[in-house]
Jmol script that loads the backbone (N, CA, C; Angstrom):
load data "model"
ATOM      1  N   UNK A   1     -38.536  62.120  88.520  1.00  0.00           N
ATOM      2  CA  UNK A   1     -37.544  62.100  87.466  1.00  0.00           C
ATOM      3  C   UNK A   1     -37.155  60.689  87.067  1.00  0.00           C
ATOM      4  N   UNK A   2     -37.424  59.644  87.755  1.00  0.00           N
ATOM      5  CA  UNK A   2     -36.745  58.329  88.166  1.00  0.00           C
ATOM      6  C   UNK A   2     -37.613  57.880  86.643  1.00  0.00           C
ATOM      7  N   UNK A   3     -39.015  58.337  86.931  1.00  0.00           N
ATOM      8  CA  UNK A   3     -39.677  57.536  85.959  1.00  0.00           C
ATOM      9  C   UNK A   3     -39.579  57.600  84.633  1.00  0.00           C
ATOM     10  N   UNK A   4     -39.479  59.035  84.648  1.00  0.00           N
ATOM     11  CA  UNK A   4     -38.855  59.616  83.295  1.00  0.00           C
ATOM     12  C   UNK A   4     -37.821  59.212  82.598  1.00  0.00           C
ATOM     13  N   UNK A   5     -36.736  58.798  83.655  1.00  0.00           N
ATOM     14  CA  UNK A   5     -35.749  58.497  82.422  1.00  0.00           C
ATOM     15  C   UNK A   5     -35.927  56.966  81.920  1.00  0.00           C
ATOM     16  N   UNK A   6     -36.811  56.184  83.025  1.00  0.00           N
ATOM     17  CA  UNK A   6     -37.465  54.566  82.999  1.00  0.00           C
ATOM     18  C   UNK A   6     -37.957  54.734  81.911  1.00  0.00           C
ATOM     19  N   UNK A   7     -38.907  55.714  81.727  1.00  0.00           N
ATOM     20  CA  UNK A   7     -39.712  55.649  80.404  1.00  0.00           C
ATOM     21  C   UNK A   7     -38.640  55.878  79.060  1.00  0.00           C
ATOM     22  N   UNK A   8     -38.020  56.947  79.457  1.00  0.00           N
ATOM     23  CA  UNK A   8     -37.057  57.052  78.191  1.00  0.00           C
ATOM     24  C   UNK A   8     -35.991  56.192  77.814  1.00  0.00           C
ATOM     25  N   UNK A   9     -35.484  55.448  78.725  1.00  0.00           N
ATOM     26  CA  UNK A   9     -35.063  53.738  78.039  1.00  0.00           C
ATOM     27  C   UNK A   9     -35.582  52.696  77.449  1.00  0.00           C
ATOM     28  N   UNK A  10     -36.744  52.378  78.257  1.00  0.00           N
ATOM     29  CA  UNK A  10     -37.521  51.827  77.645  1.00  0.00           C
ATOM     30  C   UNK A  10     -37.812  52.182  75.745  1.00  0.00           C
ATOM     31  N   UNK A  11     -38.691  53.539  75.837  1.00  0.00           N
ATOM     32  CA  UNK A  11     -38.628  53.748  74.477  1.00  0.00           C
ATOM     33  C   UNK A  11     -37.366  53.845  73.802  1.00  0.00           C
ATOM     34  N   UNK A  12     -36.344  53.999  73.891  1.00  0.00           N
ATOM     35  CA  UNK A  12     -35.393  54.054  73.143  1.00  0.00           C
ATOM     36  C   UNK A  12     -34.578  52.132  72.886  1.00  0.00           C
ATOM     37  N   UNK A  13     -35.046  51.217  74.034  1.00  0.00           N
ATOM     38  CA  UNK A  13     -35.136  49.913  73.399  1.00  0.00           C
ATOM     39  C   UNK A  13     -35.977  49.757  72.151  1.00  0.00           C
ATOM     40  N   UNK A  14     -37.096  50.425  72.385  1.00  0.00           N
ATOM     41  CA  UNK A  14     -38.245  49.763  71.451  1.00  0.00           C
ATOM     42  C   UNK A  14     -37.926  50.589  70.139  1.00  0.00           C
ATOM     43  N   UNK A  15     -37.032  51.770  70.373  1.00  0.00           N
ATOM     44  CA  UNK A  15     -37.033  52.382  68.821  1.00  0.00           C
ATOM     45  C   UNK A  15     -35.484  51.679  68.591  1.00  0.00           C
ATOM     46  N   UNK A  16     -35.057  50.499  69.291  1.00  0.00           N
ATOM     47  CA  UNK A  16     -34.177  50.170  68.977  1.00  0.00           C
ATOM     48  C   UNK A  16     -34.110  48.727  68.136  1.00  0.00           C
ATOM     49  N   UNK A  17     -34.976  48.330  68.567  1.00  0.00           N
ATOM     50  CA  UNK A  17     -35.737  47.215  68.416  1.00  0.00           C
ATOM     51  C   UNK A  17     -36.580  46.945  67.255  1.00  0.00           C
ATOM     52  N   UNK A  18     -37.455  48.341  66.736  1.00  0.00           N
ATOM     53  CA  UNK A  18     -38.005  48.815  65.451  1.00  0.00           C
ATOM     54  C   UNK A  18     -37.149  48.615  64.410  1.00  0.00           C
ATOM     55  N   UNK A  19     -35.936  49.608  65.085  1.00  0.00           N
ATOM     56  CA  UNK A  19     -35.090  49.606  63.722  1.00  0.00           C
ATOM     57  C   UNK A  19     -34.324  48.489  63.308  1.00  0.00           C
ATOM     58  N   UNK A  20     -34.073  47.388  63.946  1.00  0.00           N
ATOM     59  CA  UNK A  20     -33.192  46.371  64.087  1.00  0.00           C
ATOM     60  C   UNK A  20     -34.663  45.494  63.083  1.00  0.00           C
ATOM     61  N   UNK A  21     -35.637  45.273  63.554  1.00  0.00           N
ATOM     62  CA  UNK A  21     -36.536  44.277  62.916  1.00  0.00           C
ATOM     63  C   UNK A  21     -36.899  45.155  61.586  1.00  0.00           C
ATOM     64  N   UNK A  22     -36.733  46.299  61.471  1.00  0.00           N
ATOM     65  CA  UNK A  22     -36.913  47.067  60.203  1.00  0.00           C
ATOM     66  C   UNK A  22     -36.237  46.594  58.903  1.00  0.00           C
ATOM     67  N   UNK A  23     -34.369  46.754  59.769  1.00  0.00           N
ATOM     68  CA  UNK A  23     -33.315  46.322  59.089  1.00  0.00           C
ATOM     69  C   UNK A  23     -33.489  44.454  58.690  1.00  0.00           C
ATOM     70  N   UNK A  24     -34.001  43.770  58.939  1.00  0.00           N
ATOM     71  CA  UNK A  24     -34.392  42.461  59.053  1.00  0.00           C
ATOM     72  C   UNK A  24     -34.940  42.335  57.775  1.00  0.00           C
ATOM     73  N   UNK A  25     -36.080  42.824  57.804  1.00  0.00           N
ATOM     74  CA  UNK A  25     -36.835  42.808  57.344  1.00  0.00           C
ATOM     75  C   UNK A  25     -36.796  43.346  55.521  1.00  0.00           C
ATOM     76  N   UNK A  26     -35.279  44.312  55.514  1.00  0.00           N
ATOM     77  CA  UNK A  26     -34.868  44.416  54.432  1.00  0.00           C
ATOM     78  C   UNK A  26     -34.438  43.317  53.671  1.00  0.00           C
ATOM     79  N   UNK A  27     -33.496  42.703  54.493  1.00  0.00           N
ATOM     80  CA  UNK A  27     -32.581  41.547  54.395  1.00  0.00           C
ATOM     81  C   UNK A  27     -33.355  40.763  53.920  1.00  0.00           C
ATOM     82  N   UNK A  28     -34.799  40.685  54.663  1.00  0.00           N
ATOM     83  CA  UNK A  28     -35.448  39.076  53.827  1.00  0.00           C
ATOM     84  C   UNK A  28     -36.172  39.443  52.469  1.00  0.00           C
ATOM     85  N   UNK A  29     -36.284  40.812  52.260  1.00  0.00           N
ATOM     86  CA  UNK A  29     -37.140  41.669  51.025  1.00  0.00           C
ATOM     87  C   UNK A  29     -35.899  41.080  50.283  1.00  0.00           C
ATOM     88  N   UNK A  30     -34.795  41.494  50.292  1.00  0.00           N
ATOM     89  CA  UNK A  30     -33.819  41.209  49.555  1.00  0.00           C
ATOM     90  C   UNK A  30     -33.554  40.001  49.046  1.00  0.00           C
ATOM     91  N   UNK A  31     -33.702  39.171  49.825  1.00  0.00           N
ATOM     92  CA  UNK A  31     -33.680  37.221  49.473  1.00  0.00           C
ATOM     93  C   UNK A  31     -34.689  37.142  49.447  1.00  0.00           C
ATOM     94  N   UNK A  32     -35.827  37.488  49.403  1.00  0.00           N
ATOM     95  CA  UNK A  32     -37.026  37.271  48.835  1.00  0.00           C
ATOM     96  C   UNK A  32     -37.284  37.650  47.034  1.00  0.00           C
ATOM     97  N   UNK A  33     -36.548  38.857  46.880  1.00  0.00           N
ATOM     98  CA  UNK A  33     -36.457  39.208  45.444  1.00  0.00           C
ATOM     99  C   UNK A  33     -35.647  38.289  44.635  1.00  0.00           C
ATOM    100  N   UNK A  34     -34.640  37.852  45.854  1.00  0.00           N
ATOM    101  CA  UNK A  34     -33.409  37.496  44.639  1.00  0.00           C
ATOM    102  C   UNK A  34     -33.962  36.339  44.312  1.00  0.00           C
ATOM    103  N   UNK A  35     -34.548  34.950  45.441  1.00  0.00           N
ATOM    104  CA  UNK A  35     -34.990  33.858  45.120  1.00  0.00           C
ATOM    105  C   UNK A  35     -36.290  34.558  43.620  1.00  0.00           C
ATOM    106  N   UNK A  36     -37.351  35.113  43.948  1.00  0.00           N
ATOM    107  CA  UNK A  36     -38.223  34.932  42.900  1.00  0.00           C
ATOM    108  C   UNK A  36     -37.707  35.306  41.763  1.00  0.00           C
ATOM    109  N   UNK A  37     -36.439  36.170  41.618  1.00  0.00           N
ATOM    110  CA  UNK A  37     -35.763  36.160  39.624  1.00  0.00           C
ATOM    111  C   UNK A  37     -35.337  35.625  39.933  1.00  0.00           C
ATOM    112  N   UNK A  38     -34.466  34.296  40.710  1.00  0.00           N
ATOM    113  CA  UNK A  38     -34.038  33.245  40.101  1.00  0.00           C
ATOM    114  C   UNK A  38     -35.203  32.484  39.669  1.00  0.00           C
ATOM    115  N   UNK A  39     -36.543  32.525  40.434  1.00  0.00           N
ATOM    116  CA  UNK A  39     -37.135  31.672  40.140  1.00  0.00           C
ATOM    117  C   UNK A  39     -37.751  31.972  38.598  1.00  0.00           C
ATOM    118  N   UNK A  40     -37.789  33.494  38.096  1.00  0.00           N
ATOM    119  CA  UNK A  40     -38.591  34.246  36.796  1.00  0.00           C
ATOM    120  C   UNK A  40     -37.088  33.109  36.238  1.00  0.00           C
ATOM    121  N   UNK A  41     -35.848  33.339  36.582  1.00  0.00           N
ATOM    122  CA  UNK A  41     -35.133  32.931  35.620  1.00  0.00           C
ATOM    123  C   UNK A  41     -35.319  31.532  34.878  1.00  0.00           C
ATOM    124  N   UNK A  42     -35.728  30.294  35.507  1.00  0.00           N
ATOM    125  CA  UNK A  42     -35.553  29.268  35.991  1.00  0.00           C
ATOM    126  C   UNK A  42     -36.845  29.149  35.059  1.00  0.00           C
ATOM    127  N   UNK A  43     -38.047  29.270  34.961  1.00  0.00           N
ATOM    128  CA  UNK A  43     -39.021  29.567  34.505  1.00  0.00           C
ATOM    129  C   UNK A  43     -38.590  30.275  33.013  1.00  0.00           C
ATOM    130  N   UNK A  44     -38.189  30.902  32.698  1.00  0.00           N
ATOM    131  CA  UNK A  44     -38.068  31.653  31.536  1.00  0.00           C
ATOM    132  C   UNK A  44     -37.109  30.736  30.891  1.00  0.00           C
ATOM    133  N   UNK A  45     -36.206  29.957  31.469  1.00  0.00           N
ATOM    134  CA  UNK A  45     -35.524  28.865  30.369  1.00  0.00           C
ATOM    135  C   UNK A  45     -36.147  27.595  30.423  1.00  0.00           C
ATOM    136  N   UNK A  46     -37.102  27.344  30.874  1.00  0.00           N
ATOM    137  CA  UNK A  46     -37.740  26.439  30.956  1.00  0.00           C
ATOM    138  C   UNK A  46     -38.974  26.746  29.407  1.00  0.00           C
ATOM    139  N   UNK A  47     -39.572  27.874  29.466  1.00  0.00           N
ATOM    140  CA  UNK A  47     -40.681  28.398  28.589  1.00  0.00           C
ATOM    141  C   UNK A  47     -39.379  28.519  27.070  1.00  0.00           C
ATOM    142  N   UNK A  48     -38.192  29.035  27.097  1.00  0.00           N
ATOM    143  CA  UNK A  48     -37.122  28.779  26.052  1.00  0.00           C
ATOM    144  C   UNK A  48     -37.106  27.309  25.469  1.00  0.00           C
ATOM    145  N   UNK A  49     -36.803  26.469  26.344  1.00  0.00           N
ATOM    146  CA  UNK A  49     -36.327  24.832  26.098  1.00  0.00           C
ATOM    147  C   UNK A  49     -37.549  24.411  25.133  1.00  0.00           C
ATOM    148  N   UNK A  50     -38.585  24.292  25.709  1.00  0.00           N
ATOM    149  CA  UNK A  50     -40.029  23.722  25.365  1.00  0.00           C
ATOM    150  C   UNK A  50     -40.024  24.614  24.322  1.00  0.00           C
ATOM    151  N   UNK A  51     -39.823  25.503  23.740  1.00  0.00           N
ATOM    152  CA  UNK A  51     -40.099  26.542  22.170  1.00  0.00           C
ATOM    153  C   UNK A  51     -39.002  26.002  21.527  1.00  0.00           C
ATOM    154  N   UNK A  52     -37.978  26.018  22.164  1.00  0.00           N
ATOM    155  CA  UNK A  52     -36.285  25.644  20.562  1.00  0.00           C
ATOM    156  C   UNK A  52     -37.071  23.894  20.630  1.00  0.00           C
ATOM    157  N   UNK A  53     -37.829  23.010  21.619  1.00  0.00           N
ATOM    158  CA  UNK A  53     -38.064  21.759  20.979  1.00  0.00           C
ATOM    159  C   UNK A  53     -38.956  21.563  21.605  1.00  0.00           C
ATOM    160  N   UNK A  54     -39.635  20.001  20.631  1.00  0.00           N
ATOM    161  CA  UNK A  54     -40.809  19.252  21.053  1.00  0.00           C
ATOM    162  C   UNK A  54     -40.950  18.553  21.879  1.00  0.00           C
ATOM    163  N   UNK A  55     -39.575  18.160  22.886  1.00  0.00           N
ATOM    164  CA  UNK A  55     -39.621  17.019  23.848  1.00  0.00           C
ATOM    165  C   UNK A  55     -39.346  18.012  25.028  1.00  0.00           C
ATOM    166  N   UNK A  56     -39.572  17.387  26.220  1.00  0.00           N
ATOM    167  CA  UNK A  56     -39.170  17.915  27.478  1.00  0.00           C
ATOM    168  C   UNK A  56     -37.715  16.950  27.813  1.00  0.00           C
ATOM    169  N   UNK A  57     -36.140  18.147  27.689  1.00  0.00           N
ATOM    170  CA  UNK A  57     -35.470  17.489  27.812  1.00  0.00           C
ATOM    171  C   UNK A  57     -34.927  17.069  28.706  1.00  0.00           C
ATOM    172  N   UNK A  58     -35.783  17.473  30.082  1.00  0.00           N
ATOM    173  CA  UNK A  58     -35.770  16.281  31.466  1.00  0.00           C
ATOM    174  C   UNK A  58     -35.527  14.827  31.050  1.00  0.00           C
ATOM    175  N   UNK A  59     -36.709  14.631  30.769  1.00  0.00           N
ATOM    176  CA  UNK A  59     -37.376  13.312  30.470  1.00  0.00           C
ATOM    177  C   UNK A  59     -36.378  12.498  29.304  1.00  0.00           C
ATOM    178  N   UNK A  60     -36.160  13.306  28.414  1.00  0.00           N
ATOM    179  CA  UNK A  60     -35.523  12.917  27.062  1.00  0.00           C
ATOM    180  C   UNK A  60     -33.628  12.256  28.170  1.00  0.00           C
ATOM    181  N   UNK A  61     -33.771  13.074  29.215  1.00  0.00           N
ATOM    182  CA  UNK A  61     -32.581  12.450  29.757  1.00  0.00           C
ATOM    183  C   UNK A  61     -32.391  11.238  30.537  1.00  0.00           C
ATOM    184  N   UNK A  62     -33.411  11.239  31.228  1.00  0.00           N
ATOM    185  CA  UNK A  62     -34.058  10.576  31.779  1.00  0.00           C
ATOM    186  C   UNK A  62     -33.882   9.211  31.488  1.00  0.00           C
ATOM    187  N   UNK A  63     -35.164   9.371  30.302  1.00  0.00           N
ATOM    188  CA  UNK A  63     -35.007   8.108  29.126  1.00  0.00           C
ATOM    189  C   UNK A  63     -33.574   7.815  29.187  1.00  0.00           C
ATOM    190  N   UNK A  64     -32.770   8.602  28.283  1.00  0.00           N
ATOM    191  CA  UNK A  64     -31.537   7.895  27.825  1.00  0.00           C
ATOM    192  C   UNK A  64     -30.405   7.558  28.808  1.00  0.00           C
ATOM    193  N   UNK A  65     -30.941   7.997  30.235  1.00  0.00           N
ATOM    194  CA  UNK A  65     -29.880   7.547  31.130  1.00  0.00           C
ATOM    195  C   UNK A  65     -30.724   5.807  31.601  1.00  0.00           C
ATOM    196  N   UNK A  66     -31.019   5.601  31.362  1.00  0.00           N
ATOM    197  CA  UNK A  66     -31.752   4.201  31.715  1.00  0.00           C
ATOM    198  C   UNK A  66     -31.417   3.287  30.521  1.00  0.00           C
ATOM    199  N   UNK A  67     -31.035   3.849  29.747  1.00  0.00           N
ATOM    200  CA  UNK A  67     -30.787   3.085  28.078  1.00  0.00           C
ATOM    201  C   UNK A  67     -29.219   3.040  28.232  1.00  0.00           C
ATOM    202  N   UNK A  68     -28.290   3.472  28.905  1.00  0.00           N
ATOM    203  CA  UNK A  68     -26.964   3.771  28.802  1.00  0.00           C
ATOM    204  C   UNK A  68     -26.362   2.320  29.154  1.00  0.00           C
ATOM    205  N   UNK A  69     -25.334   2.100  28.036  1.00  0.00           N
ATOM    206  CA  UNK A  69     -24.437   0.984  28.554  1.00  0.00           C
ATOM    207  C   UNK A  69     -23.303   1.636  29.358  1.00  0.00           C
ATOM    208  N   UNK A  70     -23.121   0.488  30.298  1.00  0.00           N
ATOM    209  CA  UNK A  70     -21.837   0.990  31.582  1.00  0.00           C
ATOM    210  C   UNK A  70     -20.553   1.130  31.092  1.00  0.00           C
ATOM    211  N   UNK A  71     -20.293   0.688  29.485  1.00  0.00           N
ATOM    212  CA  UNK A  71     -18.927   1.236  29.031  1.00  0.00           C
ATOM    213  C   UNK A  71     -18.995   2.235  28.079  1.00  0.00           C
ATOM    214  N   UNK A  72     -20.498   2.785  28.309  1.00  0.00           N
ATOM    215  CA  UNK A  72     -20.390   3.752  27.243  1.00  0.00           C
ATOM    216  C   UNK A  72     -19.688   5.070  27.128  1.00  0.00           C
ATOM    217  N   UNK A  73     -18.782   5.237  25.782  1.00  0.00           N
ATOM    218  CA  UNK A  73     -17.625   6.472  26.533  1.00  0.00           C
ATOM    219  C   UNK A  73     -16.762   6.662  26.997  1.00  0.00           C
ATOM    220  N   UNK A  74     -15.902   5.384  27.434  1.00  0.00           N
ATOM    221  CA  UNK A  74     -14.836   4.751  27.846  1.00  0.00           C
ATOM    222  C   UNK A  74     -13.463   5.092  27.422  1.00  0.00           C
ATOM    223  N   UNK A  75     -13.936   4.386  26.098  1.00  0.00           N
ATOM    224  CA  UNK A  75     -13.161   4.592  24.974  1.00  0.00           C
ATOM    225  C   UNK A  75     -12.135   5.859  24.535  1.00  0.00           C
ATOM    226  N   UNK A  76     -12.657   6.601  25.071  1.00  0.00           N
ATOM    227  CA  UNK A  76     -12.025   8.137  25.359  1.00  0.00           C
ATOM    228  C   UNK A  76     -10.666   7.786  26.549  1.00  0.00           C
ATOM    229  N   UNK A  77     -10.935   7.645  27.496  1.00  0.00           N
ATOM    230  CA  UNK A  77      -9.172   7.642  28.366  1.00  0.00           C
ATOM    231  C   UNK A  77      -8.595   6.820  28.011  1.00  0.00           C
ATOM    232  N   UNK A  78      -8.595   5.816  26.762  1.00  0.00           N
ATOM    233  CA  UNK A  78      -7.544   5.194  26.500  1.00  0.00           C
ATOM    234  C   UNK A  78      -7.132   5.703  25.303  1.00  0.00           C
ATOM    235  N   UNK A  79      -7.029   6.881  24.453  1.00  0.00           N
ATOM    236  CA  UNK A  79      -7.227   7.985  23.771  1.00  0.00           C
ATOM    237  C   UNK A  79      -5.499   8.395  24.734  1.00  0.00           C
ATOM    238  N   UNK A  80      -4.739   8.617  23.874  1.00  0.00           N
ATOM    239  CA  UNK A  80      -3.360   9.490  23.279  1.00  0.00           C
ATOM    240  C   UNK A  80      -3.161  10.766  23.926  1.00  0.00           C
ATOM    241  N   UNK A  81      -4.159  11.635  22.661  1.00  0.00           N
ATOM    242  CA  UNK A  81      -4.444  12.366  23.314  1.00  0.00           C
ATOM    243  C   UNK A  81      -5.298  12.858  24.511  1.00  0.00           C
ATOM    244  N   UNK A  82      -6.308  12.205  25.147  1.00  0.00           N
ATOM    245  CA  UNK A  82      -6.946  12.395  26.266  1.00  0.00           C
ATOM    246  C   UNK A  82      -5.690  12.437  27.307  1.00  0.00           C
ATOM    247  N   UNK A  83      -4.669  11.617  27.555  1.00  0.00           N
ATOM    248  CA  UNK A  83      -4.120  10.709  28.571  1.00  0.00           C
ATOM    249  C   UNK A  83      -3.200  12.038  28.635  1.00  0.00           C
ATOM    250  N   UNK A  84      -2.748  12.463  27.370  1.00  0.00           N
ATOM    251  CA  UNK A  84      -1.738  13.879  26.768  1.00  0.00           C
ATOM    252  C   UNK A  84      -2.336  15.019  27.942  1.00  0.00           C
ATOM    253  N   UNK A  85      -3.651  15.320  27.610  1.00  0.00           N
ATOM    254  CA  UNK A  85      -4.701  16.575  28.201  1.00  0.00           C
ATOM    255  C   UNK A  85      -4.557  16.055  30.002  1.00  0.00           C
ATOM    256  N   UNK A  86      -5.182  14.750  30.177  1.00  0.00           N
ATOM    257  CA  UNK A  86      -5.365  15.067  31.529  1.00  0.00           C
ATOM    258  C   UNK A  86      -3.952  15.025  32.256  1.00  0.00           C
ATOM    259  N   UNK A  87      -2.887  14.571  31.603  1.00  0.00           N
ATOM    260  CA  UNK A  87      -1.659  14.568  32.656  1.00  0.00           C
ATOM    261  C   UNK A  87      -0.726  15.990  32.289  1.00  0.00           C
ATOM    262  N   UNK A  88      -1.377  16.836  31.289  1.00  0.00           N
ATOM    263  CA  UNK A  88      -0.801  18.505  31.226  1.00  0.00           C
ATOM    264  C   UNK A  88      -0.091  18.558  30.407  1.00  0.00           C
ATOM    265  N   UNK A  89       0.396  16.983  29.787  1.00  0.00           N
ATOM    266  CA  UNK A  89       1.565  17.481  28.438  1.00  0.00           C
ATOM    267  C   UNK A  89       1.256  18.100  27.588  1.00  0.00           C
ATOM    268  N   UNK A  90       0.178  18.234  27.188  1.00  0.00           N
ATOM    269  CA  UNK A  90      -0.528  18.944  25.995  1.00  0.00           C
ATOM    270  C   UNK A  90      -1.265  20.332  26.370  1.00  0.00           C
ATOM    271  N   UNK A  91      -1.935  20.821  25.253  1.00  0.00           N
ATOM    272  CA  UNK A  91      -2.758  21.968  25.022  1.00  0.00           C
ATOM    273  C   UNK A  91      -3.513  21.673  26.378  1.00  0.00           C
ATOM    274  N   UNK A  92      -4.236  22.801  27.241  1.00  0.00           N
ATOM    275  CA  UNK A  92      -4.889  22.772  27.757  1.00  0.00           C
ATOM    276  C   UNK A  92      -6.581  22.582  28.008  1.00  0.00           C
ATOM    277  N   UNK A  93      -6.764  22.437  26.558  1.00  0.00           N
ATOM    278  CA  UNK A  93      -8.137  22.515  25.746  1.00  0.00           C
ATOM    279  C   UNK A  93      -7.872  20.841  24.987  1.00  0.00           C
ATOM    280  N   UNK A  94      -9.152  20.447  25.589  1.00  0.00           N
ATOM    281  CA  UNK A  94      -9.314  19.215  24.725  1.00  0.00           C
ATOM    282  C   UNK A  94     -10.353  18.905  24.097  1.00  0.00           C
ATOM    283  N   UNK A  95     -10.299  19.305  22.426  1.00  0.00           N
ATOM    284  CA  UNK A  95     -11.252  19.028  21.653  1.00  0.00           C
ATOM    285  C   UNK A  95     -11.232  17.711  21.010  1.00  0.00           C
ATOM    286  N   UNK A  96     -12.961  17.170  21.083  1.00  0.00           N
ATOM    287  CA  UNK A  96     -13.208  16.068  20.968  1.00  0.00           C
ATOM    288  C   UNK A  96     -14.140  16.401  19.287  1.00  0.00           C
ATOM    289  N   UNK A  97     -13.099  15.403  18.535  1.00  0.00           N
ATOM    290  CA  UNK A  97     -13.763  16.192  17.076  1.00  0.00           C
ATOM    291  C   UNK A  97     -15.447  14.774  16.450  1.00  0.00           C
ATOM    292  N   UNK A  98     -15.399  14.031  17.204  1.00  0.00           N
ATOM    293  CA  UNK A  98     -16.187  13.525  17.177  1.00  0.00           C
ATOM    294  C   UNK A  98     -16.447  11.478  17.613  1.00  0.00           C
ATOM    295  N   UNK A  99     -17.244  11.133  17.401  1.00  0.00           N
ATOM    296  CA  UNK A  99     -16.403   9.352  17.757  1.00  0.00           C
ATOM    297  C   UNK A  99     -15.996   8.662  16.671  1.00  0.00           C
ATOM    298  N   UNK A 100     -16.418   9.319  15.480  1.00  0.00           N
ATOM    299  CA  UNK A 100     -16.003   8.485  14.631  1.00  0.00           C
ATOM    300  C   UNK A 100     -14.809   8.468  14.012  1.00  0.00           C
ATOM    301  N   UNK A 101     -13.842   9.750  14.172  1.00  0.00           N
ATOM    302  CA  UNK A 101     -12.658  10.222  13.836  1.00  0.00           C
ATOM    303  C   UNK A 101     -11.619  10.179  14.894  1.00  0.00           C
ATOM    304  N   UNK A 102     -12.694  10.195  16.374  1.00  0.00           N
ATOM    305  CA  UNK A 102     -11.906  10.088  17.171  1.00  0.00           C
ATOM    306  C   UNK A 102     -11.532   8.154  17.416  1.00  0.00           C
ATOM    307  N   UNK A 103     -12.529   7.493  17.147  1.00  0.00           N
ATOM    308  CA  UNK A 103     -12.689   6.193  16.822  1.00  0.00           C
ATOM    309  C   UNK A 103     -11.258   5.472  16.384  1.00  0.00           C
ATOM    310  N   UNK A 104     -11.189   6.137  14.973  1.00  0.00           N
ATOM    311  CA  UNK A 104     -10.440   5.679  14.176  1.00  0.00           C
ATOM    312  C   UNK A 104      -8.767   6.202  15.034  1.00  0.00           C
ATOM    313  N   UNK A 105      -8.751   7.324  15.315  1.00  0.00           N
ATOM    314  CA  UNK A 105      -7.402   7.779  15.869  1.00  0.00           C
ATOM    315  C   UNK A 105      -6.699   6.897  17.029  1.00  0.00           C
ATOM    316  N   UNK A 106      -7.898   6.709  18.329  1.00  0.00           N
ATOM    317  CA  UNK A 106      -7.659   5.649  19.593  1.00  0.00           C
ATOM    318  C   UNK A 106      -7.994   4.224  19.198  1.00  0.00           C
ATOM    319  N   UNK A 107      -7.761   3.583  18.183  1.00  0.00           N
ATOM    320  CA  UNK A 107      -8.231   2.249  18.304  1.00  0.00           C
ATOM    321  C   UNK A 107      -6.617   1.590  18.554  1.00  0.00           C
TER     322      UNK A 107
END
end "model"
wireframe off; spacefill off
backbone 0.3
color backbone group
């Protein structure tokens, strides 16, 4: 009888053990799916970008971050209203109507 129930623990580790690496094994099906549609996603705005234009706008950033002057844009926190927005006196929304209007307003 001794052996019998030896044997029947045993198997009941191993169908315990099945089901545990079964359940595992969902888990990585699952992050396995989710990574590859992020990756369809990631891919599919990539095949978007390259159709709405002719440049790859990596690169196009790329470029223009190497071209950037160190005060470029500045000009904005010494802005009225910017100073208004970030310290809460104002609207919570800060629209920037452009530099050349905004130009003329912060000088």
């Amino acid at each position: 009888m001794k052996g019998t129930t030896d044997f029947d623990n045993e198997k009941k580790k191993i169908e315990k053990t099945i089901t545990e690496y079964s359940a595992s094994m969902g888990y990585l099906t699952a992050i396995m799916g989710r990574e590859l549609l992020a990756n369809d996603k990631r891919e599919m705005r990539q095949k978007i970008l390259k159709w709405l234009s002719k440049f790859d706008y990596w690169q196009r950033h790329k470029d223009l971050q190497t071209k950037r002057v160190a005060t470029t844009g500045t000009w904005i926190f010494d802005c009225n209203e910017y100073q208004d927005w970030r310290t809460g006196k104002d609207s919570r929304f800060l629209i920037c109507y452009g530099i050349r209007i905004s130009r003329l307003r912060c000088s």
